[in-house]
N, C-alpha and C positions, 0 to 999 in steps of 0.2 A: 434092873432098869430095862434091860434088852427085853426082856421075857414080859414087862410092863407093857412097852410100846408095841411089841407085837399084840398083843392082848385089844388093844387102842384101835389097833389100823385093822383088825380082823372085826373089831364090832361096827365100825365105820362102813368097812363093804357091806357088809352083810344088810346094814342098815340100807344099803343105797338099792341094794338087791332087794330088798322089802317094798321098798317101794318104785318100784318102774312098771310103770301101770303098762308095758306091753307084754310082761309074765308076769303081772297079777292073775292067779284064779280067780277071782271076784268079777273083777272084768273080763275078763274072757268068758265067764258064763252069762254075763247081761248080756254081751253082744251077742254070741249064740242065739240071745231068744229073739233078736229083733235082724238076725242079718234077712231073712230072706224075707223082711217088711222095707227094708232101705233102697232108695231110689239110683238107681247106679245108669238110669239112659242120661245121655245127655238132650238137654232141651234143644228144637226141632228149631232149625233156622228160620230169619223170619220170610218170608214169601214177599214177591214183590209188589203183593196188593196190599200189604203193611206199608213196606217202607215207600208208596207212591201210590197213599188213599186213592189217589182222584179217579185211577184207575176203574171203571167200572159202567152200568148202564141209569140211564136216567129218563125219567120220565115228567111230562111240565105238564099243567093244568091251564098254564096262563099262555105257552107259547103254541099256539096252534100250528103255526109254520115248523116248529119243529119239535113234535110230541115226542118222539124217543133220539135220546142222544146217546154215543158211544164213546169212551174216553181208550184207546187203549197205546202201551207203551212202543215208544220208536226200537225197531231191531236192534239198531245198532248205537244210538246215542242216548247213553242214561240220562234222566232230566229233561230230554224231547216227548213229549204224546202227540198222540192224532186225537182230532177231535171229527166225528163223524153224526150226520144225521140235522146239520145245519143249513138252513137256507142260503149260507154263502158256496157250501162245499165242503169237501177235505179240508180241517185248517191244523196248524202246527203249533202248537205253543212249549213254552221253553218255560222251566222251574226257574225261576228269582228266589222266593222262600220258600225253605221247608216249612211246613211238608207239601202245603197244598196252594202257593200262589205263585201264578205264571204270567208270563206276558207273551200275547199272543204277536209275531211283528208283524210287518207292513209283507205279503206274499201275494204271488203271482202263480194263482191254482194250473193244473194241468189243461182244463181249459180255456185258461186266456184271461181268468177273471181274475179282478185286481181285490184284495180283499185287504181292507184299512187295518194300522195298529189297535190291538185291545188287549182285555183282561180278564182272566179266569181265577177265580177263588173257588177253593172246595172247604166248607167247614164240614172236618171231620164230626163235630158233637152235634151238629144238627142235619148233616147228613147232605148239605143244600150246596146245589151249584150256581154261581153265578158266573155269566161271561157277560160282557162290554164290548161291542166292534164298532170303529168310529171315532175312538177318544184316545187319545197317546196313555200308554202305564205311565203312573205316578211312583216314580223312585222312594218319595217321601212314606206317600201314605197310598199305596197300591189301590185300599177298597175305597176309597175318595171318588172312585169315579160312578160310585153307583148310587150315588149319592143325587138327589131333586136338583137339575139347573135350572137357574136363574132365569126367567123368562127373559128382563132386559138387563144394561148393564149402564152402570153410571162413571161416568170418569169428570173429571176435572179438567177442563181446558186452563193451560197454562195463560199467564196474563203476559199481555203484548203489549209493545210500545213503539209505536210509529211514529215516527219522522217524517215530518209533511212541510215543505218547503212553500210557506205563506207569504206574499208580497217580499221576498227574502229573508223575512223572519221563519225561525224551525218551531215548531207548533207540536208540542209533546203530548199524546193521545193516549192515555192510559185505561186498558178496558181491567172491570173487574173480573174473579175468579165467577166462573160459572159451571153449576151441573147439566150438563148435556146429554140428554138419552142420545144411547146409540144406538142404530139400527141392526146392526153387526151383529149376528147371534150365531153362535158353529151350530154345524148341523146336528142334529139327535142323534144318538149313536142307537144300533138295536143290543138290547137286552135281554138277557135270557135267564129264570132261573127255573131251576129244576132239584127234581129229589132223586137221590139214589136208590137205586131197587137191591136190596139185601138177598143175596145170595142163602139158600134155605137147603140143607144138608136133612137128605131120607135117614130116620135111624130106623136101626134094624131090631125087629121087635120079634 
């Protein structure tokens, strides 16, 4: 029975020995043929004009006052850009969403000018800048603001009831609801859209 069991536990290794595919010959000679085709760099970090599109130059067809703009990143605060080559000045805008929507705030340029809250969108898939100065960022819905306003606005005057003291009778004066144009329109903000100019790498021929 002894001479059984060892019998048992020697075909068992040996078995286990057959197959461990890291002293397989079989395998070791496939790999042979493909080691020096196997990709062993690791991939290349991503750059910062990945991870913060907006990054880059632009040029408008539509905005004459300001034909080439510049986007580029703050030194020291990730999520801050400058924006250059506008009619207001140097302006600052601050990342809200990635990747590419910012709200520009309410600043006070280097020389003395007061430049109103606004908003920047970059869509990366069509390449297109839009900025807004003049209108407050919408938390809700950011690109809302570049949207057609409303030439007038309608509101509703609430209904009033006056007490009018008649020969000492009270005399109950009920107006109806009415729509009232209102004169009140906020100012136009300026607008600006533009396209990105794609950066073109010489190959070597």
């Amino acid at each position: 029975m002894a001479g059984i069991s060892f019998c048992l536990i020697s075909a068992s290794v040996n078995a286990q020995q057959t197959w461990d595919a890291k002293k397989n010959p079989t395998v070791d000679s496939i790999n042979a043929k493909y080691a020096d085709k196997m990709i062993t760099t690791a991939r290349p970090a991503a750059t910062i004009d990945q991870i913060f599109p907006v990054i880059g130059e632009y040029q408008s067809s539509v905005n004459m006052d300001a034909a080439s703009v510049t986007i580029t990143p703050d030194e020291t605060s990730k999520g801050v850009v400058w924006v250059t080559g506008l009619p207001q000045g140097k302006v600052k805008a601050m990342l809200k969403r990635s990747p590419a929507t910012y709200r520009i705030p309410a600043q006070t340029l280097e020389d003395g000018k007061e430049v109103p809250e606004g908003t920047l969108i970059f869509d990366n898939e069509t390449k297109t800048l839009q900025i807004s100065i003049g209108k407050r960022y919408n938390e809700v819905d950011p690109a809302s603001v570049f949207l057609p306003q409303a030439a007038e606005e309608l509101v509703d005057a609430d209904a009033k009831v006056k007490d009018d003291k008649v020969k000492g009778e009270v005399v109950k004066i009920k107006s109806d609801k009415v729509k009232v144009k209102t004169n009140k329109v906020e100012p136009k903000p300026w607008m600006y859209s533009g396209t990105k100019i794609e950066k073109t790498t010489a190959s070597n021929q």
